[in-house]
N, CA, C and O atoms as CSV, one atom per row, in Angstrom:
chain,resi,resn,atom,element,x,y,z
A,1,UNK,N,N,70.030,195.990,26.411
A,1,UNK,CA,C,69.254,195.934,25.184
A,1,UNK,C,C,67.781,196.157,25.535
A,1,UNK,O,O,67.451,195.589,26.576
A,2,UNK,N,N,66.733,196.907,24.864
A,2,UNK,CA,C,65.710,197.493,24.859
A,2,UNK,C,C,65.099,196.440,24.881
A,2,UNK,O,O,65.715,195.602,24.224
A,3,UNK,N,N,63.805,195.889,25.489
A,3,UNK,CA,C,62.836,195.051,25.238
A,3,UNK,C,C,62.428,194.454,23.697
A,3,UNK,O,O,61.627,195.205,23.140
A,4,UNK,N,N,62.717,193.547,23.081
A,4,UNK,CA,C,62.040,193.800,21.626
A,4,UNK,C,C,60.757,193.074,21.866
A,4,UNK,O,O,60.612,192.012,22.471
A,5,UNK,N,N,59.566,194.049,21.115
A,5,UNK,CA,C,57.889,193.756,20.640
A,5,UNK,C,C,57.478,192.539,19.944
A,5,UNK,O,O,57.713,192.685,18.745
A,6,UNK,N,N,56.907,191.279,20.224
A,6,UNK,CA,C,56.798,190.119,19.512
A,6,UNK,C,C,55.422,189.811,19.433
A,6,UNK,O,O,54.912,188.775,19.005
A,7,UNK,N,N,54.867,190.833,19.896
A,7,UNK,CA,C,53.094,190.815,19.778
A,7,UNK,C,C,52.596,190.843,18.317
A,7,UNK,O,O,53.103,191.749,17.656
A,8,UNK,N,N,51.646,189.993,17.614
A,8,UNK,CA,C,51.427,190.052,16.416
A,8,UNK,C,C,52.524,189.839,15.086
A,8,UNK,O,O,52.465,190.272,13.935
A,9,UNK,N,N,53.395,189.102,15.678
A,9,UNK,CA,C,54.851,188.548,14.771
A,9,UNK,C,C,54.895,186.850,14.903
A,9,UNK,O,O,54.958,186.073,15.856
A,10,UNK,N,N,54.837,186.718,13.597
A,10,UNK,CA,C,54.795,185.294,13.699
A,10,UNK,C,C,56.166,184.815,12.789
A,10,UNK,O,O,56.711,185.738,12.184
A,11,UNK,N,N,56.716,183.574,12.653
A,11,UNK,CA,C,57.694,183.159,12.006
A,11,UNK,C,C,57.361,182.214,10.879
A,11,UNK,O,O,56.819,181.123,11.056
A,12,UNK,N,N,57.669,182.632,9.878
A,12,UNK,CA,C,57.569,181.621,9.010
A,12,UNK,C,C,58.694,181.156,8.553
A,12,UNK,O,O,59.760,181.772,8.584
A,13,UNK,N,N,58.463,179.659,7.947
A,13,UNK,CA,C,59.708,179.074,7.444
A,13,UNK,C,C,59.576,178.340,6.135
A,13,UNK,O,O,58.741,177.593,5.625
A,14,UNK,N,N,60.858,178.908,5.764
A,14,UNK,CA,C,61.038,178.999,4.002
A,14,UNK,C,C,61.039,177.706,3.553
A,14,UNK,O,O,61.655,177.005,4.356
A,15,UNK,N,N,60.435,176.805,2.207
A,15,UNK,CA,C,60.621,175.683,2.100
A,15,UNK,C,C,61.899,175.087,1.689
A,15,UNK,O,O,62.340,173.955,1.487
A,16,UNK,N,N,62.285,176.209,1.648
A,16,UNK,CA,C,64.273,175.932,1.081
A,16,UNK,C,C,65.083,175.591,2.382
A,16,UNK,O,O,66.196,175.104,2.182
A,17,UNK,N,N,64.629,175.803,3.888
A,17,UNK,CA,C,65.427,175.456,4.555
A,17,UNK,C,C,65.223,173.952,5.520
A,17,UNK,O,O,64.419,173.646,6.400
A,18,UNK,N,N,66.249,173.301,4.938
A,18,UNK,CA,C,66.337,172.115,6.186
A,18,UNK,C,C,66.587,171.545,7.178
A,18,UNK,O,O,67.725,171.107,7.008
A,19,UNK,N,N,66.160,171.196,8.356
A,19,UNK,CA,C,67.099,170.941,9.164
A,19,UNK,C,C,67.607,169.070,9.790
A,19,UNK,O,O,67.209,168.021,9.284
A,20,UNK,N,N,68.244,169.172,10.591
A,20,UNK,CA,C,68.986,167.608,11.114
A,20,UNK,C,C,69.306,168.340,12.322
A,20,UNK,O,O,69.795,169.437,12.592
A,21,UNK,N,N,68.601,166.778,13.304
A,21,UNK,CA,C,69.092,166.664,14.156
A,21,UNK,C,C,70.467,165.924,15.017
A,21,UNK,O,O,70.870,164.770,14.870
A,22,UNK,N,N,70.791,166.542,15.556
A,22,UNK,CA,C,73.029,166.579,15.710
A,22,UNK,C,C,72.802,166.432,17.159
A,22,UNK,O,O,72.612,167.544,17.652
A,23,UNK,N,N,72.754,165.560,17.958
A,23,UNK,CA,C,73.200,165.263,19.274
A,23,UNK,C,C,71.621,166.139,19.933
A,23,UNK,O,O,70.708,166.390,19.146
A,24,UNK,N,N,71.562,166.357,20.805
A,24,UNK,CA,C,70.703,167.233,21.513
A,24,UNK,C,C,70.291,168.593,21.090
A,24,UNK,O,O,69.434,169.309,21.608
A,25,UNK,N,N,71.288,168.903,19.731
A,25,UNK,CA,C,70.901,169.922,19.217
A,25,UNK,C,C,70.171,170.163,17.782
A,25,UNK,O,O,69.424,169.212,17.551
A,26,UNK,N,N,70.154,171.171,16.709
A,26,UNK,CA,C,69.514,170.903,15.754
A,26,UNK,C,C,70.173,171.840,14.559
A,26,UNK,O,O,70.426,173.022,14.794
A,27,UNK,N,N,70.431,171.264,13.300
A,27,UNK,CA,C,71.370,172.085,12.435
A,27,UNK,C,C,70.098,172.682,11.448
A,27,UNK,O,O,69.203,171.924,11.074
A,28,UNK,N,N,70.120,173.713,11.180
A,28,UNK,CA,C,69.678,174.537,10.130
A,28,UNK,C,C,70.653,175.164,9.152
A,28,UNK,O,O,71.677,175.818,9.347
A,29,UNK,N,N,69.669,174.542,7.371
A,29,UNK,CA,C,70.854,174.990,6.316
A,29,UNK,C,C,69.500,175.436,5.147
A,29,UNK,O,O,68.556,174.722,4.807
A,30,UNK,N,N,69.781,176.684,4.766
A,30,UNK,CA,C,69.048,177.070,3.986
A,30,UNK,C,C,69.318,176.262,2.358
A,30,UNK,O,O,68.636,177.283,2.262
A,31,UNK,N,N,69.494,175.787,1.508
A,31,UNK,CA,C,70.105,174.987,0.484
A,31,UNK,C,C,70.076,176.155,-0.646
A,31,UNK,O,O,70.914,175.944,-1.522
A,32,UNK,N,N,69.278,177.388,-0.843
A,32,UNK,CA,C,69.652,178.107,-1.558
A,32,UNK,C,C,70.670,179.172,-0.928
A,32,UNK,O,O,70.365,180.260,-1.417
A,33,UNK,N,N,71.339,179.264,-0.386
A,33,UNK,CA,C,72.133,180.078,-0.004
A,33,UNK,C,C,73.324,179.517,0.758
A,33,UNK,O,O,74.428,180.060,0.737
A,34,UNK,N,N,72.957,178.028,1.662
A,34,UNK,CA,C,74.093,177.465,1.666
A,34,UNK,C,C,74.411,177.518,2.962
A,34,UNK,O,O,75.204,176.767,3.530
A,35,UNK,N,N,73.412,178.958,3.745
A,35,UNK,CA,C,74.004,179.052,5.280
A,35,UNK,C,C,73.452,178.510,6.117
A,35,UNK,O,O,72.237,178.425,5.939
A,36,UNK,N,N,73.964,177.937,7.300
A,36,UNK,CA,C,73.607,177.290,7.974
A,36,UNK,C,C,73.957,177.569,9.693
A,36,UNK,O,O,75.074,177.958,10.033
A,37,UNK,N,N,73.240,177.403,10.346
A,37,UNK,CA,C,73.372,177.545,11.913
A,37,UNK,C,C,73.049,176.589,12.791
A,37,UNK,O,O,72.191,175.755,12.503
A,38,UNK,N,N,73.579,176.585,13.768
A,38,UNK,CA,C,73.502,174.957,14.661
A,38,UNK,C,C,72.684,175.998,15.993
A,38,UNK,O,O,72.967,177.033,16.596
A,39,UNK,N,N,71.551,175.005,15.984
A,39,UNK,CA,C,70.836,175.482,17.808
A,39,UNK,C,C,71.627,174.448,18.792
A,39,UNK,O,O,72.118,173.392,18.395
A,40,UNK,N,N,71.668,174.869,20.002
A,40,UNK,CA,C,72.004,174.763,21.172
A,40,UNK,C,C,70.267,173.873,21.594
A,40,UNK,O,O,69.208,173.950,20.971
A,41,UNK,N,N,70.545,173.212,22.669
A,41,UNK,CA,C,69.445,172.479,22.854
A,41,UNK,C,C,68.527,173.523,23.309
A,41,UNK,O,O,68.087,173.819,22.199
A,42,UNK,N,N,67.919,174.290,24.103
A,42,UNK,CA,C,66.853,175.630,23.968
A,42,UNK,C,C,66.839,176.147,22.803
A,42,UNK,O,O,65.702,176.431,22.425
A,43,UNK,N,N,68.078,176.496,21.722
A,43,UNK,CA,C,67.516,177.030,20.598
A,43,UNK,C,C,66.522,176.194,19.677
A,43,UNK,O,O,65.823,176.626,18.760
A,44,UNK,N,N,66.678,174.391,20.330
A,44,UNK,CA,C,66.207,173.269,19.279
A,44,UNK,C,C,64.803,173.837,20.035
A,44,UNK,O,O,64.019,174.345,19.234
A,45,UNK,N,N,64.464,173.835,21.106
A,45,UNK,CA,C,63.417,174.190,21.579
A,45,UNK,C,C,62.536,175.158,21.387
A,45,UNK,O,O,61.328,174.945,21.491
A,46,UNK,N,N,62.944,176.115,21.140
A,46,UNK,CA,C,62.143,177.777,20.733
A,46,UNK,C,C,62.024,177.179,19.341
A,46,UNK,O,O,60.956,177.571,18.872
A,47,UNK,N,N,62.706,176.348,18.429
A,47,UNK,CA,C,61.946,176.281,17.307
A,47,UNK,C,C,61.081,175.342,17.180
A,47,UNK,O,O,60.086,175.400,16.458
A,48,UNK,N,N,61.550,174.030,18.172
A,48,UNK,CA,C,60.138,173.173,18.412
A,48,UNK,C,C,58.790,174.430,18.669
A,48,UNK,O,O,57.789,174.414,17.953
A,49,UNK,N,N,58.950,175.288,19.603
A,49,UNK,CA,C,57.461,175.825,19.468
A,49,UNK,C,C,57.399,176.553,19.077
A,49,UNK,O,O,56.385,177.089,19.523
A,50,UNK,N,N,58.218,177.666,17.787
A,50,UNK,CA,C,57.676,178.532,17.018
A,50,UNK,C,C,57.239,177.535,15.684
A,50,UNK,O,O,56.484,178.011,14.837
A,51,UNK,N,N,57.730,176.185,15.546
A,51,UNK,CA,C,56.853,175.557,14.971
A,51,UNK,C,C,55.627,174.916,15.161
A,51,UNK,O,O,54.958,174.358,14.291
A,52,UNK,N,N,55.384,175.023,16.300
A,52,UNK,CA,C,54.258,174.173,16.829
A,52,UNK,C,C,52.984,175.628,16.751
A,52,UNK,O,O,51.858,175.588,16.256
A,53,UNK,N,N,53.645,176.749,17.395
A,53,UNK,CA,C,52.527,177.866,17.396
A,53,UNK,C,C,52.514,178.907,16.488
A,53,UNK,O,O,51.489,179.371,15.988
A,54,UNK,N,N,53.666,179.287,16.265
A,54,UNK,CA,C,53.965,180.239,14.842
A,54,UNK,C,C,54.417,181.463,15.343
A,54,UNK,O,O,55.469,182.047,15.085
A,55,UNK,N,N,53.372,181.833,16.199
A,55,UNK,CA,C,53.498,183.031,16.867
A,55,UNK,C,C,54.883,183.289,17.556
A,55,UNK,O,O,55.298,182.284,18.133
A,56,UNK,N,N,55.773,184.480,17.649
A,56,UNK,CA,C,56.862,184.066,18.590
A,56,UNK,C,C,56.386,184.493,20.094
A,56,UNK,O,O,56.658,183.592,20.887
A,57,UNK,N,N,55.741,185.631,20.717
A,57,UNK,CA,C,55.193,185.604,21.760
A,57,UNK,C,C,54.736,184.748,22.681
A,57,UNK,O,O,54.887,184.755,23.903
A,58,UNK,N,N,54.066,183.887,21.858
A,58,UNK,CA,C,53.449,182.665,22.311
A,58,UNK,C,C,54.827,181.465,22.887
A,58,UNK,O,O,54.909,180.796,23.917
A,59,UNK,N,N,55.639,181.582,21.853
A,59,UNK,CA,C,56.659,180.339,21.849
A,59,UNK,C,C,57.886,181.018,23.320
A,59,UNK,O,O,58.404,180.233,24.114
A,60,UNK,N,N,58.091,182.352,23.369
A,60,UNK,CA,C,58.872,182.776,24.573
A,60,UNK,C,C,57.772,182.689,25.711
A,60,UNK,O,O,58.044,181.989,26.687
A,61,UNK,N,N,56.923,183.144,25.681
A,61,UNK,CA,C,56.379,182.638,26.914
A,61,UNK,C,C,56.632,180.925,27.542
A,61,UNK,O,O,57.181,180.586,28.590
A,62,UNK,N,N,55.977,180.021,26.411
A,62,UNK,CA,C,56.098,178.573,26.466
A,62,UNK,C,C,57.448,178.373,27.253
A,62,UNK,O,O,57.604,177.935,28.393
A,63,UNK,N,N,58.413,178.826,26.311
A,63,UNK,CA,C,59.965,178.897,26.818
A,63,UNK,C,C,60.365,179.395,28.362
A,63,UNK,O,O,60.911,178.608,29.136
A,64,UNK,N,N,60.142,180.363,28.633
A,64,UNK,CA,C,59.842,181.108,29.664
A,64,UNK,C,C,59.689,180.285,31.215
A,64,UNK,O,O,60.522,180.188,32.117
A,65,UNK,N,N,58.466,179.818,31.137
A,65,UNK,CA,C,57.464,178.771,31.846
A,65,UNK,C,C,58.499,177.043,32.274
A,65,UNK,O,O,58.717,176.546,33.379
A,66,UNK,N,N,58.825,176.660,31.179
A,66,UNK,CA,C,59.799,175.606,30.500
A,66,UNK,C,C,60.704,175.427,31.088
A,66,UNK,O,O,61.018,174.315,31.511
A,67,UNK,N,N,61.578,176.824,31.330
A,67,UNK,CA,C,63.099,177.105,31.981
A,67,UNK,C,C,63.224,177.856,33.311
A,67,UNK,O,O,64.153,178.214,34.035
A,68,UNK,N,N,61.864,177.942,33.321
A,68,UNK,CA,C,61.794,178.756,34.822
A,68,UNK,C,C,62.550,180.234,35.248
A,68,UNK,O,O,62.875,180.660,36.357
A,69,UNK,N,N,62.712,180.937,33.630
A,69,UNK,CA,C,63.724,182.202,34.060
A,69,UNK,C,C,62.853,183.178,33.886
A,69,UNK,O,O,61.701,182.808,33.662
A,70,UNK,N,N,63.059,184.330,33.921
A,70,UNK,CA,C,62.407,185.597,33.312
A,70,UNK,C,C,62.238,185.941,32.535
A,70,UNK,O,O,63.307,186.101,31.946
A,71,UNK,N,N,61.183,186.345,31.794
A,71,UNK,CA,C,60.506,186.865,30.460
A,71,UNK,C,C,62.006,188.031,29.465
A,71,UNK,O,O,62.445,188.209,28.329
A,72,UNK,N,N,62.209,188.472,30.792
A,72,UNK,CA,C,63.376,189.541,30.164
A,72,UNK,C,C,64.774,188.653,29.437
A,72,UNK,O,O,65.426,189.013,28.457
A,73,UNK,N,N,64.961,187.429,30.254
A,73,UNK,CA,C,65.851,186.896,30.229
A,73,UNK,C,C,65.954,186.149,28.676
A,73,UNK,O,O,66.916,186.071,27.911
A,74,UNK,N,N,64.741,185.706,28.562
A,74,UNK,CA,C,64.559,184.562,27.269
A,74,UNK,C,C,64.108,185.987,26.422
A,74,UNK,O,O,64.504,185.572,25.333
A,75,UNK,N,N,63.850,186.649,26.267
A,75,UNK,CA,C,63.341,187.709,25.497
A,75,UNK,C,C,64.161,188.631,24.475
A,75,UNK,O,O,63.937,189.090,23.355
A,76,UNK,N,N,65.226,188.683,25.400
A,76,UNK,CA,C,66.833,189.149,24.671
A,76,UNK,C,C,67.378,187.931,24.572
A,76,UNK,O,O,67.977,188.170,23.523
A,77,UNK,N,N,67.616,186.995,24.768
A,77,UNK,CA,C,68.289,186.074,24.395
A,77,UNK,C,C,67.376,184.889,23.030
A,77,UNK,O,O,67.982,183.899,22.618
A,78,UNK,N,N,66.444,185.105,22.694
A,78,UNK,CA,C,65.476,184.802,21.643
A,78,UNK,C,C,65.357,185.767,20.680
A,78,UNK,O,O,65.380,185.457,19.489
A,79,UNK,N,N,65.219,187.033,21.089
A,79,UNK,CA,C,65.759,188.245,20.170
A,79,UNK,C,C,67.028,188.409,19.271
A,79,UNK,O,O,66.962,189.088,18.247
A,80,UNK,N,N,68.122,187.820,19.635
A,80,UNK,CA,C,69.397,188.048,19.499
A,80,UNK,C,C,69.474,186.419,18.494
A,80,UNK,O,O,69.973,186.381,17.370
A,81,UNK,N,N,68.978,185.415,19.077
A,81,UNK,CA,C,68.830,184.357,17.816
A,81,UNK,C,C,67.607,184.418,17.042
A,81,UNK,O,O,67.620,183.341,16.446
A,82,UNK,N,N,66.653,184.980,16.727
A,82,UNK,CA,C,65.858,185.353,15.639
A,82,UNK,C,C,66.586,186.185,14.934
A,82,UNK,O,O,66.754,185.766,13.789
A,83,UNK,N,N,67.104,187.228,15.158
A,83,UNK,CA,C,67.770,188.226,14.508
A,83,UNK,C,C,68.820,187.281,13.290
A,83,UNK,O,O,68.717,187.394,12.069
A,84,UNK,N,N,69.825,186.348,14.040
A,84,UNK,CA,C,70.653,185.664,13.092
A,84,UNK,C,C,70.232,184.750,11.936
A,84,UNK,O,O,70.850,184.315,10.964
A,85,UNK,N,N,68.666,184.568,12.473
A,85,UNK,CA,C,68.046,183.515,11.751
A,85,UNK,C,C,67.964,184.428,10.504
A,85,UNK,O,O,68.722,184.398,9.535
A,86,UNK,N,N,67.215,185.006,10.646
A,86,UNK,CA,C,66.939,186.190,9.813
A,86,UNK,C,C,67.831,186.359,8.939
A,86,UNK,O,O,67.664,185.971,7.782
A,87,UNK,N,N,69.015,187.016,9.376
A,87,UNK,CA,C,70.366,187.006,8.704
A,87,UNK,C,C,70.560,186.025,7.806
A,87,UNK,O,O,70.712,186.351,6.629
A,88,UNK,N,N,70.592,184.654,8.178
A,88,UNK,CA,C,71.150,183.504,7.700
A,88,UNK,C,C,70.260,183.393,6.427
A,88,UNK,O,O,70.765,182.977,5.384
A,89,UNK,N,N,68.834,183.785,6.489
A,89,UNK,CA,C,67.729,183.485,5.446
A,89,UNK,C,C,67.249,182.408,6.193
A,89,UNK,O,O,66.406,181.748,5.585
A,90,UNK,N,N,67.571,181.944,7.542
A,90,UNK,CA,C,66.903,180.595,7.729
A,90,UNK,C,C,64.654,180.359,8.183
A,90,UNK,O,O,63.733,179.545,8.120
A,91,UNK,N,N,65.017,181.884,8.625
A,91,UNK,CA,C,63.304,182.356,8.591
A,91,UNK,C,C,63.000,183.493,8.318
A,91,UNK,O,O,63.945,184.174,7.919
A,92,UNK,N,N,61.632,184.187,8.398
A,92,UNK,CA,C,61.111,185.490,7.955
A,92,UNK,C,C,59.934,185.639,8.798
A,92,UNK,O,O,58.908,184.965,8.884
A,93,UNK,N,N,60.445,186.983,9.568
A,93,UNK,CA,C,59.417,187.202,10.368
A,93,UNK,C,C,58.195,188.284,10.138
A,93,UNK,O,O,58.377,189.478,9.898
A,94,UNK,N,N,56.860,187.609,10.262
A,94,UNK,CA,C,56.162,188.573,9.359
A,94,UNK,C,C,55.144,188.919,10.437
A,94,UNK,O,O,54.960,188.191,11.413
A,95,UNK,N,N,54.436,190.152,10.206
A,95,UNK,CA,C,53.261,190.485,10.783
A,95,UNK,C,C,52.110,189.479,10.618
A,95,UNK,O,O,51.827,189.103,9.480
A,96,UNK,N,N,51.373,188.982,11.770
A,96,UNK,CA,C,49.688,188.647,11.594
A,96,UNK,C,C,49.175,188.981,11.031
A,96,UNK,O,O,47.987,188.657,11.010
């Protein structure tokens, strides 16, 4: 999978979606639509800091640093769960 660009992309989150925390992990349910997705404890994490910074660049690096792997590594694998978020309606990723 191609590198995906997260420079100047920030995440926002809809006031319709809620989440609970479930063991070490964290459930997200949009209430107008009903869908919902469970993070894995790193996924609870990348949203601890795309909430904390907004930015997602910012929050894979953090991540990155955190887990001690490669930029490439968390990059497609943060790519591939933003994408579902997306899907789900659970966020919207917008330009700066």
């Amino acid at each position: 999978m191609a590198k995906m660009e997260f420079s100047n992309k920030m995440v926002v989150f809809p006031p319709e979606v809620l989440t609970q925390h479930i063991g070490g992990g964290l459930v997200l349910m949009n209430m107008n639509t009903e869908y919902f997705y469970e993070l894995d404890e790193t996924g609870k994490r990348f949203w601890e800091l795309l909430s904390e910074f907004g930015k997602i660049d910012v929050a894979i690096t953090k991540l990155t640093m955190e887990y001690e792997v490669t930029e490439d590594v968390v990059n497609e694998d943060m790519a591939a769960l933003l994408h579902k978020l997306v899907e789900y309606k659970l966020i919207e990723i917008r330009h700066e």
